[in-house]
C-alpha positions as CSV (number, residue, x, y, z in Angstrom):
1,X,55.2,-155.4,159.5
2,X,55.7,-151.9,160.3
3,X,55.0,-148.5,158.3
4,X,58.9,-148.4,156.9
5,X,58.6,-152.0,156.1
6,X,55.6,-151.3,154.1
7,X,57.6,-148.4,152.1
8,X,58.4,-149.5,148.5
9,X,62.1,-148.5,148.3
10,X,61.3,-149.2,144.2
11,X,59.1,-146.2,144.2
12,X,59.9,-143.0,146.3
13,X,59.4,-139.6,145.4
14,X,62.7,-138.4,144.5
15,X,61.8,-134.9,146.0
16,X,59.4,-134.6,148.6
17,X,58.5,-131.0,149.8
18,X,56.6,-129.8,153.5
19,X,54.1,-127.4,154.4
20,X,54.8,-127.3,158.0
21,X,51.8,-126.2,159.5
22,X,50.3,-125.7,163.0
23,X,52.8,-125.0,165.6
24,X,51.1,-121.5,166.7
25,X,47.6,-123.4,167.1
26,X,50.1,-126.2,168.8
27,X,51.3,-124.1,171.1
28,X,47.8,-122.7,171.9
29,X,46.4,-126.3,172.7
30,X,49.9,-126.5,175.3
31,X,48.8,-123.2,176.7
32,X,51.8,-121.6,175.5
33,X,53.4,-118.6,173.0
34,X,53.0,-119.0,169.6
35,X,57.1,-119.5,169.4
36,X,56.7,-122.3,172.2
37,X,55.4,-124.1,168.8
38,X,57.9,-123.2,166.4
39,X,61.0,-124.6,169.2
40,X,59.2,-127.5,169.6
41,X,59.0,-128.1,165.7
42,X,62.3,-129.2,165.9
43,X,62.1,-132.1,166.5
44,X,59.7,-132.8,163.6
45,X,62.0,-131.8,161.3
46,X,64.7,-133.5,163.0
47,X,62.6,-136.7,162.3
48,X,61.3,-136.0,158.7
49,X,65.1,-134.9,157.8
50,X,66.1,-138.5,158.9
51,X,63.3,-140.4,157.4
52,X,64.0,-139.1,154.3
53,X,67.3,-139.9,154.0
54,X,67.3,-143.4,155.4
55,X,64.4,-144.1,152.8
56,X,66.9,-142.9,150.0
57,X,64.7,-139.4,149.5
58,X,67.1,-137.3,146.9
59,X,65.4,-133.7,147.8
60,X,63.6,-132.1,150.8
61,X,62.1,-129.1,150.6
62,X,60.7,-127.3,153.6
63,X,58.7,-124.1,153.8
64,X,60.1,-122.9,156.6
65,X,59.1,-119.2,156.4
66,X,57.2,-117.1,153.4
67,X,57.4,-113.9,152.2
68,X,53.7,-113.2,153.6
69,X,55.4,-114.6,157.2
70,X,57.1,-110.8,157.4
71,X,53.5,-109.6,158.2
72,X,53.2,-111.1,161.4
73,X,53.8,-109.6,164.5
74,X,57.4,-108.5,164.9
75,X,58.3,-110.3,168.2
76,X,57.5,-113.4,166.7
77,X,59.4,-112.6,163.7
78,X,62.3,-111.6,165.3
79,X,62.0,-114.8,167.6
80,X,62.3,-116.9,164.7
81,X,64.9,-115.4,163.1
82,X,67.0,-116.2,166.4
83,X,65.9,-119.5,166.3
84,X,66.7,-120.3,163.1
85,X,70.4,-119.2,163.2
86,X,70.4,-120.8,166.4
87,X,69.1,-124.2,165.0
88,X,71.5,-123.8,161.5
89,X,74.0,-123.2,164.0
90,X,73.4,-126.4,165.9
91,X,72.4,-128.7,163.4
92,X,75.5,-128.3,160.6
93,X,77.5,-130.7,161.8
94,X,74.9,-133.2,161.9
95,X,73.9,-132.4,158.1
96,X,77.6,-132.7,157.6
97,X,78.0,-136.6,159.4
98,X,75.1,-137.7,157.6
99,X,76.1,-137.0,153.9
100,X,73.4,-133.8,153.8
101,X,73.8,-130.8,151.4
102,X,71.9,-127.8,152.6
103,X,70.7,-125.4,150.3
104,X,67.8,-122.6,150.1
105,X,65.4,-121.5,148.1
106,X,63.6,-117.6,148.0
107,X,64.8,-114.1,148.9
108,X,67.5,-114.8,151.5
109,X,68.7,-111.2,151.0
110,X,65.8,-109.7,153.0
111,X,66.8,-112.0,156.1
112,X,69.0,-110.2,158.9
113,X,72.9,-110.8,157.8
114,X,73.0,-113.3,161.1
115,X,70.8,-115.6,159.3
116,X,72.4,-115.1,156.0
117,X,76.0,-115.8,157.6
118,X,74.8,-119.1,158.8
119,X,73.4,-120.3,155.5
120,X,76.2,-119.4,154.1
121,X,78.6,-121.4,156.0
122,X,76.4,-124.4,156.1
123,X,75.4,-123.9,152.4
124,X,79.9,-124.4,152.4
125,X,80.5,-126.6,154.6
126,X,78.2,-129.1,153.6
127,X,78.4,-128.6,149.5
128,X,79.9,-131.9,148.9
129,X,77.4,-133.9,150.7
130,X,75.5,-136.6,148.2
131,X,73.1,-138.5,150.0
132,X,70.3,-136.4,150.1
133,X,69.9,-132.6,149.3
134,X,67.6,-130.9,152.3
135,X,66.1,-127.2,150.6
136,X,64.9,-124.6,153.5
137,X,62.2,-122.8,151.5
138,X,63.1,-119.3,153.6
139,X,61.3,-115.9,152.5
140,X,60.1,-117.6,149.6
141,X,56.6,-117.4,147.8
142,X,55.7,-119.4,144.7
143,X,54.6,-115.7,142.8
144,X,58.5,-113.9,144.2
145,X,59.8,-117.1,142.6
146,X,57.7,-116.8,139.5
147,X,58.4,-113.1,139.2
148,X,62.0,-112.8,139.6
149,X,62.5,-115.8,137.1
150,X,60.6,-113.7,134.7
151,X,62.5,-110.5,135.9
152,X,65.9,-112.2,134.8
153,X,64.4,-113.8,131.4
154,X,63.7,-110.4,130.2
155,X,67.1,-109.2,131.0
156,X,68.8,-111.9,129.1
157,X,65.7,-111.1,126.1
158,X,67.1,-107.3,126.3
159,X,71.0,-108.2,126.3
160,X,69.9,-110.7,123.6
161,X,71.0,-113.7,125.2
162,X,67.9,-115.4,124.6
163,X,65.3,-115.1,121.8
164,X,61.8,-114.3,123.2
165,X,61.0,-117.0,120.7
166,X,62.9,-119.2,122.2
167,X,61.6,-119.4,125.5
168,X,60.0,-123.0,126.3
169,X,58.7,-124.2,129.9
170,X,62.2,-126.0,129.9
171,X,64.1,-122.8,129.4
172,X,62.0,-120.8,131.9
173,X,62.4,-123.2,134.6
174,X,66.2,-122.4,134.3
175,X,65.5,-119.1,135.8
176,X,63.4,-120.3,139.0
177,X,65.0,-120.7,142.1
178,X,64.6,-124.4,141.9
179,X,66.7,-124.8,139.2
180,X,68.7,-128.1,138.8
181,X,65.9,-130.1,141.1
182,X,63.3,-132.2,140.1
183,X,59.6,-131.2,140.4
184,X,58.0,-132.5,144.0
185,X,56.7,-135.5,143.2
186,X,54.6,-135.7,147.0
187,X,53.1,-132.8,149.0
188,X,52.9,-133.1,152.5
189,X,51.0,-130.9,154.5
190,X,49.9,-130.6,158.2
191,X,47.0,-129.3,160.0
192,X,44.7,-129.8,158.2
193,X,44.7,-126.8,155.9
194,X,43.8,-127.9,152.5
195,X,45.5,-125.2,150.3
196,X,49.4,-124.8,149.0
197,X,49.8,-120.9,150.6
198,X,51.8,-119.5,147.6
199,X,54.5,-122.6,147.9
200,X,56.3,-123.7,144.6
201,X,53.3,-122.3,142.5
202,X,55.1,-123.7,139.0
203,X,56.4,-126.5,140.1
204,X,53.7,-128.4,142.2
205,X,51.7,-129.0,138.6
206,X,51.5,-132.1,138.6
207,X,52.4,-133.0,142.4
208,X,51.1,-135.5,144.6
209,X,48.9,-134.4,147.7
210,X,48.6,-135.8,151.2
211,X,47.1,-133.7,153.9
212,X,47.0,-134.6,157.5
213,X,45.3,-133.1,160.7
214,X,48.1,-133.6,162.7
215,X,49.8,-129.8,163.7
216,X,53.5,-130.2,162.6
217,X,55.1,-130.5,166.1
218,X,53.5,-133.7,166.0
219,X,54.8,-134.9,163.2
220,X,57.1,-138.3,163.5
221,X,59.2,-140.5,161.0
222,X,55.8,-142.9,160.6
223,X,53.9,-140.4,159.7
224,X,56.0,-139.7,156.7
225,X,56.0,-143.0,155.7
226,X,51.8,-143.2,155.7
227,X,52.5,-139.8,153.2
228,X,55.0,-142.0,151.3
229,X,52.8,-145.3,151.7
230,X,49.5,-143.3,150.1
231,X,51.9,-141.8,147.4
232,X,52.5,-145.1,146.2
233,X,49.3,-146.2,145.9
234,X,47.9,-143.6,144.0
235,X,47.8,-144.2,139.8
236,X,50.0,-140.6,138.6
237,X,48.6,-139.7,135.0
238,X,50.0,-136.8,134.1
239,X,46.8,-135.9,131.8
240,X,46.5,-139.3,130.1
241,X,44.2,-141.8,131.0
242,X,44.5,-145.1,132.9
243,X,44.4,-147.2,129.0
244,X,47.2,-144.9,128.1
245,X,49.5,-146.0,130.8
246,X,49.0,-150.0,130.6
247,X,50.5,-149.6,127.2
């Protein structure tokens, strides 16, 4: 039996979200520029894209680049940036034949207008996909996210559109940029690194955690089905005890 076979299509996360860690000390090992490691991360997110839909995955969320990612050198930054419109560029139409809505999450409007003209027209041109919904986590921070939601709460409490006593976790989570999606059910993260790096701050509460060694160029379809395959072993709680749940 191999690792898909041993997937329980019963029990996927409906929203599975990515750290994607390690191409810089990939590229390193290879003897090559730290962007040598972000092109060759293509292909893993090529793979984990596809996985995820051909398991039935609903949401994919990939931290792609942070708002603390502007503080690296600027030749890498700017690298990126052209790789990323390049790879938007080259991928839409693939997104499109495979039933894939695109959509982003974080401050777009701080990316140069190339990039934002890309999102844009493959944010519209694959808005009436349904089989899975794949989230580019792009200038994005868990505390931006938290902050801005808060920003915009207190302007509706000013305009009196909302009542400060009527604010609820619910009603808060309205205003976050991952509004309208379920929670992550699975975090994935490679390299190693065993922290979340301001990602999804809020709503990784109660999310499951699987950290691998492997850098993220590395990373293949099988390897998200060990994630998925330790998910669904693991007993989820959500503050109650294991007696509580058998009832």
């Amino acid at each position: 039996m191999n690792l898909r076979e041993k997937v329980d299509a019963g029990n996927l996360p409906r929203h599975i979200a990515v750290i994607m860690d390690g191409n810089g000390r990939w590229a390193k090992q290879k003897g090559g520029l730290r962007i040598f490691g972000h092109q060759s991360a293509i292909t893993a997110v090529r793979e984990t894209v596809e996985a995820a839909a051909e398991l039935g995955v609903e949401y994919l969320t990939l931290y792609a680049f942070s708002t603390e990612n502007w503080s690296r050198p600027a030749l890498e930054v700017s690298a990126l940036m052209q790789l990323l419109v390049s790879t938007i560029r080259k991928e839409t139409a693939t997104l499109n034949k495979n039933n894939i809505r695109l959509q982003t999450i974080g401050d777009t409007n701080s990316l140069p207008a190339s990039c934002q003209k890309e999102l844009r027209e493959a944010i519209e041109i694959t808005k009436d996909n349904t089989r899975m919904t794949l989230v580019l986590a792009l200038s994005y921070s868990g505390r931006w996210d938290i902050t801005q939601a808060a920003q915009r709460l207190a302007m509706d409490v000013a305009k009196g559109v909302v009542a400060a006593s009527d604010v609820t976790e619910k009603s808060f989570e309205q205003y976050l940029s991952t509004a309208g999606m379920p929670d992550p059910e699975l975090l994935v993260r490679t390299s190693g690194e065993q922290r979340i790096s301001n990602f999804l701050l809020w709503q990784l509460a109660y999310t499951e955690f699987y950290i691998t060694d492997l850098l993220w160029p590395d990373f293949r379809k099988e390897h998200l089905y060990e994630a998925i395959i330790s998910f669904q072993q693991r007993e989820r709680r959500f503050g109650k005890t294991s007696e509580q749940l058998i009832k």
